[in-house]
Backbone as a chain_set.jsonl record, in Angstrom:
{"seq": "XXXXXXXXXXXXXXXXXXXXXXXXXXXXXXXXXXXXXXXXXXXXXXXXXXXXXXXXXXXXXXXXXXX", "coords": {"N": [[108.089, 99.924, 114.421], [106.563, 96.991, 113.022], [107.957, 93.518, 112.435], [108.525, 92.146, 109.248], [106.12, 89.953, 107.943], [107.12, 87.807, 106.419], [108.981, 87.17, 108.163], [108.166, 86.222, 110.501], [107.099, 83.979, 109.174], [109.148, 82.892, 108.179], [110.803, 81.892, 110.265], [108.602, 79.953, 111.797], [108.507, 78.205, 110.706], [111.573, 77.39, 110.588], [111.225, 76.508, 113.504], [109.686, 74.638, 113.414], [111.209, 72.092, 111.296], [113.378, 72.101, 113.35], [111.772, 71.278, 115.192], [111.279, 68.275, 113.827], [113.777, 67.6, 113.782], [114.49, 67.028, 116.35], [115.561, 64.83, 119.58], [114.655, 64.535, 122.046], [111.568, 64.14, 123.646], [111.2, 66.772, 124.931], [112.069, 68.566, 123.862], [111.268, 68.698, 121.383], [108.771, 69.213, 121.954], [108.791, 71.774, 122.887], [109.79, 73.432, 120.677], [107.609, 72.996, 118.837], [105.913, 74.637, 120.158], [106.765, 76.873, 120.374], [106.346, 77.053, 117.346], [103.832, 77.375, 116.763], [103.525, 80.001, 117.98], [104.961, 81.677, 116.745], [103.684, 81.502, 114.087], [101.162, 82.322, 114.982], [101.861, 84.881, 115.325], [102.531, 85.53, 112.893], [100.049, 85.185, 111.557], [98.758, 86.749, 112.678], [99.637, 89.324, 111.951], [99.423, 89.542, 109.269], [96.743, 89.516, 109.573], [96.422, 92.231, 110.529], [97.618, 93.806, 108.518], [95.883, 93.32, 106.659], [93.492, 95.096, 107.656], [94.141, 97.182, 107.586], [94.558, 98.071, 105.186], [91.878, 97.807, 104.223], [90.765, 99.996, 105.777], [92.172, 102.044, 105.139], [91.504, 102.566, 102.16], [88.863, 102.733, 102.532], [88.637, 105.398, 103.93], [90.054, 106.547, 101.795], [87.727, 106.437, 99.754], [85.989, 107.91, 100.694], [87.229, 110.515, 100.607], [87.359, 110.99, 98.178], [84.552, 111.01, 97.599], [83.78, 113.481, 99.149], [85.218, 115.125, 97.855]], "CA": [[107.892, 99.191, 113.182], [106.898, 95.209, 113.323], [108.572, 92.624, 111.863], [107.668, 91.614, 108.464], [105.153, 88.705, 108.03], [107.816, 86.511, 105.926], [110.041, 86.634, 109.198], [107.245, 85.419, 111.579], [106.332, 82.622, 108.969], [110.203, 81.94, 108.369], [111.08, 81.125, 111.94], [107.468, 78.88, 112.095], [108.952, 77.268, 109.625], [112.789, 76.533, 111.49], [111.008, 75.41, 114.493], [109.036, 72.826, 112.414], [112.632, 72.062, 111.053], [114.216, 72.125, 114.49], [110.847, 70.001, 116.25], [111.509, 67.442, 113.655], [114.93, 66.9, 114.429], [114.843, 66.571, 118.076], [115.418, 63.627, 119.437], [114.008, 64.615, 122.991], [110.607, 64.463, 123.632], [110.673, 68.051, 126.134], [112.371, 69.977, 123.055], [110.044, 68.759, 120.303], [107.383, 69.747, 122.229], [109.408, 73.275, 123.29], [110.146, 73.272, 119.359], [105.973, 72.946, 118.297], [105.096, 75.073, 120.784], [107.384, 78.257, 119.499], [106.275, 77.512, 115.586], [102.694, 77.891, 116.931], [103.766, 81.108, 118.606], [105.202, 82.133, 115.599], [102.348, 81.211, 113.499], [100.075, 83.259, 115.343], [102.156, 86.138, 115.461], [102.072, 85.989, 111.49], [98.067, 85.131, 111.17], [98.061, 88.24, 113.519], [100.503, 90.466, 110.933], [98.113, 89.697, 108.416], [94.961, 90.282, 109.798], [96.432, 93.538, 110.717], [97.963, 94.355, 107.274], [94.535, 93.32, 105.774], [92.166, 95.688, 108.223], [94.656, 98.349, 107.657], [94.228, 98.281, 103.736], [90.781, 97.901, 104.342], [90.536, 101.081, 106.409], [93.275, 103.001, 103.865], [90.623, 102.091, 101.12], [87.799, 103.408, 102.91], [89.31, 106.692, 103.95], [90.448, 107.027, 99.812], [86.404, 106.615, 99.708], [85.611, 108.857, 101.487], [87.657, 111.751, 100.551], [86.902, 110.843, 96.549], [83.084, 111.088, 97.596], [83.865, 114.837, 99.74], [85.825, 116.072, 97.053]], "C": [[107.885, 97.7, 113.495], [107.607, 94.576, 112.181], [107.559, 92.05, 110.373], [107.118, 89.849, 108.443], [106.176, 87.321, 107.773], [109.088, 86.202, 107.266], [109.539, 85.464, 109.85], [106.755, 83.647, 110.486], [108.173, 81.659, 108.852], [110.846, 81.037, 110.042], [109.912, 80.056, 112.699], [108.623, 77.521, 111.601], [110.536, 76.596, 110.17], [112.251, 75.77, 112.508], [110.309, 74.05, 114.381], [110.029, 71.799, 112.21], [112.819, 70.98, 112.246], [112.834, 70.501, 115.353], [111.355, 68.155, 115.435], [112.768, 66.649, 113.831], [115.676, 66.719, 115.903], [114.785, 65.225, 118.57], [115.028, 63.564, 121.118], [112.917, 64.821, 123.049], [110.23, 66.087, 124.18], [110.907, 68.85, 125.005], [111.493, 69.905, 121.915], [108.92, 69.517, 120.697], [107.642, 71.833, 122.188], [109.429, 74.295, 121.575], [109.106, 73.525, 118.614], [105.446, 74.031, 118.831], [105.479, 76.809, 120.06], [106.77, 78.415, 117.866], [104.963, 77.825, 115.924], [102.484, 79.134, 117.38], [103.921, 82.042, 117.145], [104.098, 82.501, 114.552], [101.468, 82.316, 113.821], [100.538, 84.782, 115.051], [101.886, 86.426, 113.953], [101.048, 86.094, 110.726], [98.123, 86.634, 111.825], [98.363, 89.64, 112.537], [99.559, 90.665, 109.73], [96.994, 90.27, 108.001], [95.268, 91.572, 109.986], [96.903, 94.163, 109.519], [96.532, 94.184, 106.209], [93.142, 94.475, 106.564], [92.85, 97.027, 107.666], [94.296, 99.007, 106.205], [92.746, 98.254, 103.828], [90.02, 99.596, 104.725], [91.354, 102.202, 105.296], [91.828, 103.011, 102.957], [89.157, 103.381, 101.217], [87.821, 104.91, 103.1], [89.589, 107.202, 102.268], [89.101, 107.559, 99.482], [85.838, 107.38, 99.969], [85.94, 110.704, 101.011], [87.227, 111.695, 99.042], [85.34, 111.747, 96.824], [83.013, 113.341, 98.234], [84.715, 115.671, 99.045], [84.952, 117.475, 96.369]], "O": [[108.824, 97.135, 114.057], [107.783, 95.142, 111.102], [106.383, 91.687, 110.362], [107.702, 88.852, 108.867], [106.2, 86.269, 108.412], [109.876, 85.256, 107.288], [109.971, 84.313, 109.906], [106.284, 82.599, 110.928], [108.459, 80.509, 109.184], [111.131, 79.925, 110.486], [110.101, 79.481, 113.771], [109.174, 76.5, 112.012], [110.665, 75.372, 110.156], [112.559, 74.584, 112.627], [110.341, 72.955, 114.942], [109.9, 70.715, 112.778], [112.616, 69.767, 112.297], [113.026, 69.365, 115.787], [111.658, 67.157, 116.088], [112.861, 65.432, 113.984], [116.793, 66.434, 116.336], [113.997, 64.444, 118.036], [115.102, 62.418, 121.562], [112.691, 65.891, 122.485], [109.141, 66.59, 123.901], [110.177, 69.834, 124.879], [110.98, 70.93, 121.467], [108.254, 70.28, 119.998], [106.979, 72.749, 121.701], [109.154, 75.486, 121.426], [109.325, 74.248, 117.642], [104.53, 74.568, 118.208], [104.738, 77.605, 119.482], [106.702, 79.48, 117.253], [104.664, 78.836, 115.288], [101.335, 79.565, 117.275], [103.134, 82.864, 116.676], [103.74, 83.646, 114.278], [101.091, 83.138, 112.985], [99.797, 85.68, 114.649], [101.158, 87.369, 113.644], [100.907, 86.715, 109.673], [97.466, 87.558, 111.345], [97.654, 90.636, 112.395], [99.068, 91.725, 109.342], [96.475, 90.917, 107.091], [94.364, 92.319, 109.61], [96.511, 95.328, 109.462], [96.297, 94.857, 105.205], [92.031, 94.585, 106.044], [92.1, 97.934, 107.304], [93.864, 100.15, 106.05], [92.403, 99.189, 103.105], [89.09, 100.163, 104.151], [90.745, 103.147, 104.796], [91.012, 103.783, 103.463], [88.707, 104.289, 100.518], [87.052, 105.617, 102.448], [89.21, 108.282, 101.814], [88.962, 108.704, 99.051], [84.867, 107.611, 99.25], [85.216, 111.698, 101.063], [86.574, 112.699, 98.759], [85.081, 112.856, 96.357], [82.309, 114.205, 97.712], [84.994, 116.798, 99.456], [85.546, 118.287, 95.66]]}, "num_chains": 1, "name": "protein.A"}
């Protein structure tokens, strides 16, 4: 089971947080680089919760039409 979407965008969202209050340049960057990680992982949760309903949908279609 993955992680839901609002995790992956909450933890974007601390390291945004966290980048802005660094006061080292190596961890801001360390800090940007994780919320972009993050980020992606939750664009990715997405796109996969949107193909999946897509495909659910179609399959419904399908069996309606072969009834």
């Amino acid at each position: 089971m993955s992680a839901p979407v609002s995790f992956y965008l909450e933890q974007a969202a601390n390291c945004a947080k966290a980048a802005e209050g660094a006061q080292l340049d190596n961890q801001r960057a360390k800090f940007l680089e994780a919320q972009v990680a993050w980020q992606e992982l939750a664009d990715r949760a997405l796109h996969v919760q949107s193909e999946r309903e897509k495909r659910d949908a179609a399959r419904v279609a399908v069996a309606v039409v072969d009834a």
